[in-house]
C-alpha positions in Angstrom: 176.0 94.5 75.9 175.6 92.2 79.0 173.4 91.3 81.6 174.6 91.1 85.1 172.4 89.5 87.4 173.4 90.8 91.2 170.7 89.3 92.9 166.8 86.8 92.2 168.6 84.4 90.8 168.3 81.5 93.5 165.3 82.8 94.7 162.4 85.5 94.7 164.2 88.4 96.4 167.2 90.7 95.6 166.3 91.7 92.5 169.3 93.9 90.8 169.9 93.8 87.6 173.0 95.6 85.4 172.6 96.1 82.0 176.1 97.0 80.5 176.3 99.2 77.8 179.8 99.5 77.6 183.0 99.5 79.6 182.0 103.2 80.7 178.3 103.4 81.4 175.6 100.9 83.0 172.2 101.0 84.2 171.0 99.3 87.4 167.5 97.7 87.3 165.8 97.6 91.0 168.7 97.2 94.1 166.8 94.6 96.4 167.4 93.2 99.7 167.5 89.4 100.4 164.7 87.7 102.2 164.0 84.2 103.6 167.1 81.8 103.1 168.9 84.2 100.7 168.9 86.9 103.8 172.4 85.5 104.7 173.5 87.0 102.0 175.9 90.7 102.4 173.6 93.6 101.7 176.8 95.8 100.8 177.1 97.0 97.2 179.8 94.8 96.5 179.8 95.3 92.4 181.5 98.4 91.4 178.9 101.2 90.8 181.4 103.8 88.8 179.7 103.3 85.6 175.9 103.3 86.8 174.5 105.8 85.2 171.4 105.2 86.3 168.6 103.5 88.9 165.6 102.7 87.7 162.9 101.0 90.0 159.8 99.2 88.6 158.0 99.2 92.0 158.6 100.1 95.8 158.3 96.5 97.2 161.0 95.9 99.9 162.4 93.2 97.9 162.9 95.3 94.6 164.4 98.5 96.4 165.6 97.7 100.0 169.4 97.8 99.5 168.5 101.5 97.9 170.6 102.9 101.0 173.4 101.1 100.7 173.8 101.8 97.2 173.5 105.6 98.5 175.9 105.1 101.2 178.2 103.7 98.8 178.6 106.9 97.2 175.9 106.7 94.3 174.6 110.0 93.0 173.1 109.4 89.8 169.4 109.6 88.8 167.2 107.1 89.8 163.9 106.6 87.8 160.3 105.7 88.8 156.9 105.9 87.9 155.1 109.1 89.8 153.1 106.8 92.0 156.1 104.9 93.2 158.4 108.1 93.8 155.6 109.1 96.3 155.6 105.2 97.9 159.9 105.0 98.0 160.7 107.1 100.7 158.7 105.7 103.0 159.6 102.3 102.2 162.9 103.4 102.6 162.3 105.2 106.0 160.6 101.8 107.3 163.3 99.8 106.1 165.8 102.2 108.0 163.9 101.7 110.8 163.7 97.9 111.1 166.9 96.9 109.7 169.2 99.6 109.8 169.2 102.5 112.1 166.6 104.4 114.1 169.0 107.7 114.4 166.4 110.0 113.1 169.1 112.3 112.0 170.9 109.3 109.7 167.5 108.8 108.2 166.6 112.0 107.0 169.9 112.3 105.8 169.5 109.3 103.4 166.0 110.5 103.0 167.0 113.9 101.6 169.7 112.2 99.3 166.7 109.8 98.0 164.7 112.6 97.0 167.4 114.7 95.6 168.1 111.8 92.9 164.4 110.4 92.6 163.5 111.4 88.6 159.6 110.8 88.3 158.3 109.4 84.7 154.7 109.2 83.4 153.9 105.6 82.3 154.2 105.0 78.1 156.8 108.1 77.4 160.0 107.7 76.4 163.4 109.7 78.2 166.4 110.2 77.3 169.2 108.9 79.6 172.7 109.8 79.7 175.5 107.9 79.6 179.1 107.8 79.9 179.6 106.3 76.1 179.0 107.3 72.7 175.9 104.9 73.0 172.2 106.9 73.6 169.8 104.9 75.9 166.0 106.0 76.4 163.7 104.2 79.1 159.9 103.9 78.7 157.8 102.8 81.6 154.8 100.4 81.2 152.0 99.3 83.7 152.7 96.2 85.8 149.6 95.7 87.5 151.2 94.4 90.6 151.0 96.8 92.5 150.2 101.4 92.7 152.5 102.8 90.7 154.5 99.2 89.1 156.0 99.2 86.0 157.8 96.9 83.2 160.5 99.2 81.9 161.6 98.8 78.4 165.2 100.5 77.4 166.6 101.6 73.9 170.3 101.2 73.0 171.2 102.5 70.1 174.2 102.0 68.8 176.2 104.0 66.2 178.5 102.3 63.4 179.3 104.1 60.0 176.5 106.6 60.6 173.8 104.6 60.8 171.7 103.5 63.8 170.8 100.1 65.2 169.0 100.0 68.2 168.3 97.0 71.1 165.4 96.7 73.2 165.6 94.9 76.6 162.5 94.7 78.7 162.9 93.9 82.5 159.4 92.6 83.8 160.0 93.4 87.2 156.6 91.9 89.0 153.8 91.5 86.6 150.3 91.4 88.6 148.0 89.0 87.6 145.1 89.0 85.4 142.0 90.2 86.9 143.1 91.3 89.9 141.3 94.2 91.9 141.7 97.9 91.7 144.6 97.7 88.5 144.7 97.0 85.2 146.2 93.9 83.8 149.5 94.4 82.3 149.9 94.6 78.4 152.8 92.7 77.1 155.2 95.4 74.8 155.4 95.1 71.4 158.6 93.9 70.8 161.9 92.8 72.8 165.2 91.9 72.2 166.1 90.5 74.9 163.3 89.8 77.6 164.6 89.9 81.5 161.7 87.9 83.3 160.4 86.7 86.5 159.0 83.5 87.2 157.3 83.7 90.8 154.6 81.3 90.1 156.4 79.9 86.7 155.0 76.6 87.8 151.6 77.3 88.4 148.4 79.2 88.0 146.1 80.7 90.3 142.0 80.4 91.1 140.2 82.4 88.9 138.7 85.8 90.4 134.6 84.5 91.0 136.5 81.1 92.4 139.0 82.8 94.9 136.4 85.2 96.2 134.1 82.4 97.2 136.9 80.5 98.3 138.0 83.8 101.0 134.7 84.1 101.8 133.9 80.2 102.3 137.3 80.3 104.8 136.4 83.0 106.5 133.0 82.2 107.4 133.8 78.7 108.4 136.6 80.5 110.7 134.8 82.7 112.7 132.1 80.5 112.9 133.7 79.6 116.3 134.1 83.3 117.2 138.2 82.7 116.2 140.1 85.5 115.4 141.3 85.2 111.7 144.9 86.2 110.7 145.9 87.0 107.3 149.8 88.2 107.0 149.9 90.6 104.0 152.3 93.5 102.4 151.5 97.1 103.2 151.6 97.8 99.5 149.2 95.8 97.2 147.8 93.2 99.2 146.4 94.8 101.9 144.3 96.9 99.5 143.3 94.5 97.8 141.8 92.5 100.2 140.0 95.4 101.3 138.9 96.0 98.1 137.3 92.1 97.8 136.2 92.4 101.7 134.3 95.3 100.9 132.3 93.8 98.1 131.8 90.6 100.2 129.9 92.8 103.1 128.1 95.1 100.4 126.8 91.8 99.1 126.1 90.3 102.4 122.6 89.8 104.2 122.1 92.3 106.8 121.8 90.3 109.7 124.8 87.8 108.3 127.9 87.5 111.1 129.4 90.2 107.7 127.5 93.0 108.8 129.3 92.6 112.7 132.6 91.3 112.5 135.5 94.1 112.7 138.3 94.4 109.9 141.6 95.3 111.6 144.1 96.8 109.9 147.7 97.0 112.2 150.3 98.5 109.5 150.6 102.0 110.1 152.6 101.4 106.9 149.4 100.0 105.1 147.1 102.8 106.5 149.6 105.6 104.8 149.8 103.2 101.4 145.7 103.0 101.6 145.9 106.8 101.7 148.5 107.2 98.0 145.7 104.2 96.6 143.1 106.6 96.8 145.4 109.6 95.9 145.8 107.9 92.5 142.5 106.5 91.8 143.3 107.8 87.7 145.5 104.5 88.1 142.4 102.2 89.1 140.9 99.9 86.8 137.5 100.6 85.3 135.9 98.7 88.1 136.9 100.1 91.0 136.2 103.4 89.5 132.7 102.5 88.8 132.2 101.6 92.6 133.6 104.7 94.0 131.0 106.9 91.3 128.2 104.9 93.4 129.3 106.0 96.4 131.1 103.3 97.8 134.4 103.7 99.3 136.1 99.9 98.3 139.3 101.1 100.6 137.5 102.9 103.1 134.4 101.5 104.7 132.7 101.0 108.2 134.2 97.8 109.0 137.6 98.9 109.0 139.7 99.9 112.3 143.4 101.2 112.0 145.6 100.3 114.6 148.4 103.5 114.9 151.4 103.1 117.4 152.9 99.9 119.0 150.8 100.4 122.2 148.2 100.3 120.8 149.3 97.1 118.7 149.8 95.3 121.9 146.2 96.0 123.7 144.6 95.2 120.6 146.8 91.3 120.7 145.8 91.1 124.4 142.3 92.1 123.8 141.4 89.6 121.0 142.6 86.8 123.3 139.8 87.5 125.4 137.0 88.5 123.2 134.5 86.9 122.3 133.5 88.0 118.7 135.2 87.2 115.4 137.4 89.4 113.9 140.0 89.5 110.5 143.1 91.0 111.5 145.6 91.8 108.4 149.0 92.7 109.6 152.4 93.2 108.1 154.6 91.5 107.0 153.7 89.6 104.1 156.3 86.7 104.8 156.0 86.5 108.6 159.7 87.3 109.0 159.1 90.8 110.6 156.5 93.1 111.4 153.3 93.1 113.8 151.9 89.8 112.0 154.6 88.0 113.9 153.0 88.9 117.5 149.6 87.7 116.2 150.9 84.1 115.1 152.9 84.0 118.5 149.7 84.2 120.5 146.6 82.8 118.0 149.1 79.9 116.6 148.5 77.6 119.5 144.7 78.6 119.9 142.5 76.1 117.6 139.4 78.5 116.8 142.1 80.4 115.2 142.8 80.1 111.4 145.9 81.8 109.5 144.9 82.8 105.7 148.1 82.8 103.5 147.1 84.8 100.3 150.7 85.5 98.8 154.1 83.5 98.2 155.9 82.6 101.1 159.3 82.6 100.7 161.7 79.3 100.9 163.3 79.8 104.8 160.6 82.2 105.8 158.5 81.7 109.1 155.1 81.6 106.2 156.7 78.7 104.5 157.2 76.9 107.2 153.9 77.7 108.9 152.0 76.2 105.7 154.3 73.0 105.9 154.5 72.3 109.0 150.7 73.6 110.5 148.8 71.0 108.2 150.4 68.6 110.2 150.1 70.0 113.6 153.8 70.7 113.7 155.2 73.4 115.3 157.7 76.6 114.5 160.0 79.0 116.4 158.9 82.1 117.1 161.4 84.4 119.2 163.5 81.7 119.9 160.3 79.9 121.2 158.6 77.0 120.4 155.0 77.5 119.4 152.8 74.4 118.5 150.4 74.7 115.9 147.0 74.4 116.4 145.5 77.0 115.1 143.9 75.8 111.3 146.1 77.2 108.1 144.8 78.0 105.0 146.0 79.2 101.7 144.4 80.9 98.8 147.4 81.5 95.9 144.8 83.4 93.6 145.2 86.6 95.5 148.6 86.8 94.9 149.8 90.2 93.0 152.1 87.8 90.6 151.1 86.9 87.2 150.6 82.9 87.2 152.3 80.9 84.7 149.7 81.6 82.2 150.1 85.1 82.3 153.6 84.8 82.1 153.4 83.0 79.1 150.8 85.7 77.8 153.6 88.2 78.5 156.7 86.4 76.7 154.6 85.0 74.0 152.0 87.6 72.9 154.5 90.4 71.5 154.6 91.4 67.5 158.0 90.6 67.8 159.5 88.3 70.3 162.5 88.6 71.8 165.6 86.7 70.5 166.8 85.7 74.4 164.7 85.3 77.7 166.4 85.3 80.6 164.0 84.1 83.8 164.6 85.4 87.3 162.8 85.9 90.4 161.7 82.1 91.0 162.6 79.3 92.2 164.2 76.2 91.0 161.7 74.5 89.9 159.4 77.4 89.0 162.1 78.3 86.4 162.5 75.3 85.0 158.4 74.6 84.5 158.4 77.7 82.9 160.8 77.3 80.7 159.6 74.0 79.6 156.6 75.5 78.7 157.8 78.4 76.7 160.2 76.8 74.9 157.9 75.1 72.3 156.1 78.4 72.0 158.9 80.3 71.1 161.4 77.5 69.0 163.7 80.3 67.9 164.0 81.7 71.3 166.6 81.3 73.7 165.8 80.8 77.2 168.6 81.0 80.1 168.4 80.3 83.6 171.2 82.6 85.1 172.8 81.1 87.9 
């Protein structure tokens, strides 16, 4: 058995991972796009996919599934696993991804979009399933909550192999994204109980975040200082995760607000049609909410769904809404996709609020080495400047950055992960990071787990 690491291993996208079973049957882990620097890269399928014998996707983030229709137009037909939640989420990640990158033939799309469906295999979380292969080996898959975002799963997979009629069986665990501890609306992830051989990421291997009490004063702190000026406040986030949770923590920020504070007037806008849709599947599976945010909705509170917020729809609309801010004067928080400010409506906002100096940009997730966020938060603290559009857009506007909202697990909870298992695994491999991030973590596991050994696959 092997590991073949097709992608995340010189950065935090393209995830897609092989495990070999034999010279006759694989299984594909996630089958990710590039982002950032590592979006040179081909998107064609370029291993040979003969002996998949299956997909299986821990979550429906972009950079965990977005090669999904090349893999298809490659000629792949197998099953392709999920978690119920994120069989409801992939197609319209897909579609989206289509859309933007791809094609915006209607008739292609559905036709990849029927395919999709045909193949997605939904799984309840903590049940095994029997996979078939293509060798005398037996694999079974089990799905375990991620906590990074609706629907995200660890998946752990049996091998077993049979040798003079007796059984000895493997267990690999793939992480995919742990969230972090404490985090809104979903549970914490729960590390397995055992692993053989541990495939994990390392997205913030190097650091730890703010702790909840200290990041929600800290969001609250910036944004009151921001529209203190009547500035508009931009805040680039995901469609699936982020945005949610920052309504959930904006939500309990106004319910806890004096009536006559600046949080009982200023507008929430929301312009992901994408985001809207995922805020509609949040609510669809509240059973997968953490006892918190189940407590709130029982007193009649709507965490995702409250006064302040205003959906922006179509791209018309998207426009008036940039023009009229520039002439307003009233605060407002705008969160707009994309997380990375590499695409997506966010990128109009930072065009026109970048230059404007009672603007502030709020970075609450990882920005990506060679992405228009990253270089935002380098250069804006000096008054630099980017390119936006082939344009040159001066920075003016003030930049802030809050890491504890991040849907990653830190590099404590990382280590919580690898370290707090019955039986610990025998190998760690550690993907998804950077450089440095990797090797930090490393460093720090290492004298935890002595008789462990820890690669960095290249």
């Amino acid at each position: 058995m092997i590991i073949k690491h097709h992608g995340a291993t010189q950065g935090v996208t393209g995830s897609c991972h092989e495990l070999v079973i034999s010279e006759l049957s694989s299984l594909l882990i996630d089958c990710s796009l590039f982002q950032g620097e590592e979006s040179r890269q081909s998107l064609n399928i370029e291993f040979d996919i003969q002996t998949v014998s299956a997909l299986i996707i821990t979550h429906c983030h972009i950079d965990h599934v977005g090669r999904i229709p090349y893999l298809l137009a490659a000629g792949f037909s197998k099953p392709i696993y999920c978690t119920p939640a994120t069989a409801k989420l992939l197609p319209l990640v897909i579609e989206d991804a289509l859309k933007v990158g791809v094609t915006r033939e209607q008739t292609l799309i559905n036709s990849c979009l029927k395919l999709l469906q045909k193949l997605i295999v939904p799984l309840e979380f903590n049940q095994w399933h029997k996979v078939n292969l293509s060798c005398e080996s037996e694999a079974k898959i089990r799905f375990q909550r991620a906590g990074h975002i609706l629907g995200s799963a660890y998946v752990e997979i049996d091998i077993g192999q049979y040798q003079n009629q007796s059984k000895s069986a493997k267990r690999i665990v793939f992480s995919g994204d742990l969230g972090a501890p404490y985090t809104p609306l979903l549970p914490s992830p729960k590390p397995p109980y055992k692993a053989d051989v541990l495939v994990l990421e390392s997205t913030y291997g190097d650091k730890n975040h703010d702790g909840r009490k200290q990041r929600t004063k800290k969001l609250k702190q910036v944004i009151e200082k921001a529209v203190s000026d009547n500035g508009v406040v931009l805040i680039p986030a995901f469609s699936i995760g982020r945005t949610q949770e920052l309504l959930y923590e904006l939500e309990q920020i106004i319910h806890s607000a004096p009536k006559k504070s600046v949080w009982q007037s200023i507008e929430v806008i929301i312009d992901s049609p994408m985001a809207a849709n995922f805020t509609e599947f949040y609510l669809e599976f509240k059973e997968l909410w953490d006892t918190e945010a189940k407590r709130r909705v029982k007193q009649g509170r709507h965490p995702l769904d409250f006064s302040s917020v205003v959906t922006i729809g179509d791209h018309k609309e998207h426009v008036a809404v940039v023009n009229y801010l520039r002439t307003r004067n009233k605060p407002a928080i705008v969160i707009a996709a994309g997380g990375m400010c590499n695409g997506g409506r966010i990128v109009n906002y930072l065009e026109a609020f970048l230059p404007d100096s009672t603007a502030d940009v709020l970075f609450v997730g990882y920005q990506a080495k060679g992405t228009l966020g990253r270089d935002i938060q380098k250069y804006g603290s000096r008054g630099g400047y980017v390119f936006i559009n082939n344009q040159r857009v001066n920075i003016k506007a003030a930049i802030h950055s809050i890491s504890g909202y991040s849907a990653h697990a830190d590099q404590a909870g990382l280590i919580r992960f690898a370290t707090k298992m019955k039986s610990p695994p025998s190998m760690i491999k550690l993907v998804h990071g950077e450089e440095y991030a990797k090797q930090a973590l490393r460093n720090k596991l290492a004298p935890l787990l002595p008789k462990t050994e820890i690669q960095i696959p290249e």
